[in-house]
C-alpha positions in Angstrom: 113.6 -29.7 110.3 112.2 -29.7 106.7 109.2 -27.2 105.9 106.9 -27.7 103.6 104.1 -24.9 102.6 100.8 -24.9 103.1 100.0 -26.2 99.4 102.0 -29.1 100.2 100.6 -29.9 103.2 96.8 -29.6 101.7 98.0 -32.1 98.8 99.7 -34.3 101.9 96.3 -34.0 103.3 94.3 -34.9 100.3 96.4 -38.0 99.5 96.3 -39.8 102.7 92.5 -39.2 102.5 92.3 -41.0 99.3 95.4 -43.6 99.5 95.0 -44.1 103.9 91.2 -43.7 104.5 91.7 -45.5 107.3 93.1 -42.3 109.1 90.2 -40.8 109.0 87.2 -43.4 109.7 84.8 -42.1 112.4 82.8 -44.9 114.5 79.7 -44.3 115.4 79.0 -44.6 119.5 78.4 -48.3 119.2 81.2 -49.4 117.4 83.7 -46.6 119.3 83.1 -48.7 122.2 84.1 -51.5 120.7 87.4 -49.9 119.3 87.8 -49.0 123.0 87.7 -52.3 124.1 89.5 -54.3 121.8 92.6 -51.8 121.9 92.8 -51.9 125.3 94.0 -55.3 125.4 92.3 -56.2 128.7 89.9 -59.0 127.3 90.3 -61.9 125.3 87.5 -62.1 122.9 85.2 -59.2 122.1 82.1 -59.1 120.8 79.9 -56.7 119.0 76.1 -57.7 118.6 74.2 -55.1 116.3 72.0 -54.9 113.5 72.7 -54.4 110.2 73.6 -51.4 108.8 75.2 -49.6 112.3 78.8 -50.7 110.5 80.2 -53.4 112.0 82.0 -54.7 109.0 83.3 -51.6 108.4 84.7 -51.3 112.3 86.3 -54.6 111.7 88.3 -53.8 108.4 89.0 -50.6 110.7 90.4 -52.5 113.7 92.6 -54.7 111.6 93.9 -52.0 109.4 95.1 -50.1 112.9 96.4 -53.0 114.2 98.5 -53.5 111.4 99.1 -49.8 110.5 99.4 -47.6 113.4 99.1 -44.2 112.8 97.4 -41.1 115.1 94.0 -41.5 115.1 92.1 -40.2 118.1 89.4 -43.9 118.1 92.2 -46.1 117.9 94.3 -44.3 120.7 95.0 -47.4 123.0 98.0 -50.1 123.5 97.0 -52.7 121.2 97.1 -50.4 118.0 99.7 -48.5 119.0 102.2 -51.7 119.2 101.1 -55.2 118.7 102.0 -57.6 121.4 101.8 -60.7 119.6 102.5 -62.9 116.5 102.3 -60.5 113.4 99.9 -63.2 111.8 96.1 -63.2 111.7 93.2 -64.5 110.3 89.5 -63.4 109.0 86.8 -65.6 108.8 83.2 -65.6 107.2 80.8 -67.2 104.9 82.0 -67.4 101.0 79.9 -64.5 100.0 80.3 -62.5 102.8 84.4 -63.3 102.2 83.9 -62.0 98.3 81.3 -59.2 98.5 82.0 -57.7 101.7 85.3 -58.5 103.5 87.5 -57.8 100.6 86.3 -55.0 99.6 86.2 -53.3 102.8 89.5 -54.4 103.4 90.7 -52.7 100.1 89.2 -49.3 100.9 90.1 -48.9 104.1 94.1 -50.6 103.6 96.4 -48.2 102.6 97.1 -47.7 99.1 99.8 -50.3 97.6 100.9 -51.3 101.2 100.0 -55.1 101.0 99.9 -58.2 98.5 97.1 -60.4 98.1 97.2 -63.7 96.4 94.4 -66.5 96.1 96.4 -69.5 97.1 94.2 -71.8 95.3 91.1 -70.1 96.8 88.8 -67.8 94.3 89.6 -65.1 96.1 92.4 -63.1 97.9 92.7 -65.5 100.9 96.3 -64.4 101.3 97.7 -60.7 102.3 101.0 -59.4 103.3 101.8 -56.1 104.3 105.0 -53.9 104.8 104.6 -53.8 108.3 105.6 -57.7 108.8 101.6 -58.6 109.1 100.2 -61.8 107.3 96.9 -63.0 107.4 94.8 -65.2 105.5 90.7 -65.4 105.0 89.0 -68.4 105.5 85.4 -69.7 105.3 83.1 -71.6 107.1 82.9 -73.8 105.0 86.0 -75.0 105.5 86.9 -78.3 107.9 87.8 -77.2 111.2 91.1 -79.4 110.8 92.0 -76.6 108.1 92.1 -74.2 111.0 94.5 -75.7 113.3 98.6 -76.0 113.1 99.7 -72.8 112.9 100.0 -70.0 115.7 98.4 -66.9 115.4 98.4 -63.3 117.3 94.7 -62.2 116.1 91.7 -63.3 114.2 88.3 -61.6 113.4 85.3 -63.8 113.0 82.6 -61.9 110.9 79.3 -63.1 112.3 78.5 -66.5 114.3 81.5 -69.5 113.6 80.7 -73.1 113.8 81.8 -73.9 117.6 84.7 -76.4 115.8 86.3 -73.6 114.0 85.7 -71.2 117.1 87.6 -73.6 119.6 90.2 -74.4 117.0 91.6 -71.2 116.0 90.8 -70.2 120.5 93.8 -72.9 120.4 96.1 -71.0 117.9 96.5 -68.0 120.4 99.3 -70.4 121.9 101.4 -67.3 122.3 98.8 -65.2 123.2 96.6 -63.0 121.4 93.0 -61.2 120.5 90.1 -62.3 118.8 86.8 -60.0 118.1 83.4 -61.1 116.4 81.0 -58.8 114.8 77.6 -60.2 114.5 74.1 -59.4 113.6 71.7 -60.7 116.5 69.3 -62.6 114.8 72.1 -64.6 113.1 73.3 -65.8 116.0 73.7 -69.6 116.9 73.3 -70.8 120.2 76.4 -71.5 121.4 77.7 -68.3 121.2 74.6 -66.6 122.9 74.3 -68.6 125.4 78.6 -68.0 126.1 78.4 -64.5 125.4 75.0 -62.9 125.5 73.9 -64.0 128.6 77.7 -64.6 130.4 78.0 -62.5 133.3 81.1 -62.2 132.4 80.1 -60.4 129.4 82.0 -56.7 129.2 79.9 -55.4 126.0 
């Protein structure tokens, strides 16, 4: 077994905290919870409701970047970041400018360093990313027609606060295979639908 010295293993060290932050992100107790319950892989949909500011998006870029990167982390010690189930292909979903000022760059400092491609496919942004673990995943708007979402068959998707119901139910259908979808919201933009499914569900787990 190679050896390295301890010089080495501080420059390892200092490299994956600049090229592979996510390693190292720390939730806070709200969003650990959430971790927790999407990686457990015992619900369907998830949902995090908070205000702004507590992380959310953050936890989101997070949860796909361990999904598609696994890697020892103490927060994202569970079955569904450890080895994905399902299809390898996903999808994120927001408003435009949340897609272009918030999404992307998250994305981009929590990825890995030079582990993915991106290309706009006609969009005016990245819509398109690949990574080198056999994970694709596109970004789409809601702005978008619904019938854009449908035909293909996916393993996860993140909706970054409230979808249209149309686009909600049509990518629900792409799970064909199975699969996990989470939401991060901010309560006061909430529409009904969604409160009155999730919210209020006794169902509800979070």
């Amino acid at each position: 077994m190679a050896q390295i010295t301890k010089q080495e293993a501080m420059q390892i060290l200092a490299f994956r905290k600049e090229r592979e932050k996510y390693r190292y992100f720390t939730p806070n107790g709200k969003t650990e919870q959430f971790i927790k319950l999407v990686g457990k892989g015992e619900v369907f949909i998830s949902l995090l409701s908070a205000a702004n500011g507590v992380g959310k998006t953050a936890c989101g870029a997070n949860i796909a970047a361990h999904l598609m990167y696994p890697c020892s982390c103490e927060y994202f010690n569970y079955p569904i970041y450890k080895n994905f189930p399902f299809e390898k292909k996903g999808r994120i979903v927001s408003d435009p400018t949340t897609i272009s000022k918030q999404i992307i760059p998250e994305l981009k400092k929590w990825f890995p360093f030079s582990r993915y491609q991106t290309t706009n496919e006609s969009k005016n942004f990245e819509s398109k990313w690949l990574t080198d673990t056999g994970f694709e995943f596109d970004l789409m708007t809601y702005e978008q027609d619904p019938k854009e979402f449908e035909s293909v068959t996916l393993g996860w998707a993140w909706f970054d606060e409230p979808p249209p119901q149309e686009i909600y139910k049509a990518t629900v259908s792409r799970m064909r295979k199975g699969g996990i979808i989470y939401i991060t919201q901010t309560p006061l933009k909430g529409s009904a639908w969604l409160y009155d499914s999730f919210i209020t569900s006794k169902d509800r787990i979070l």
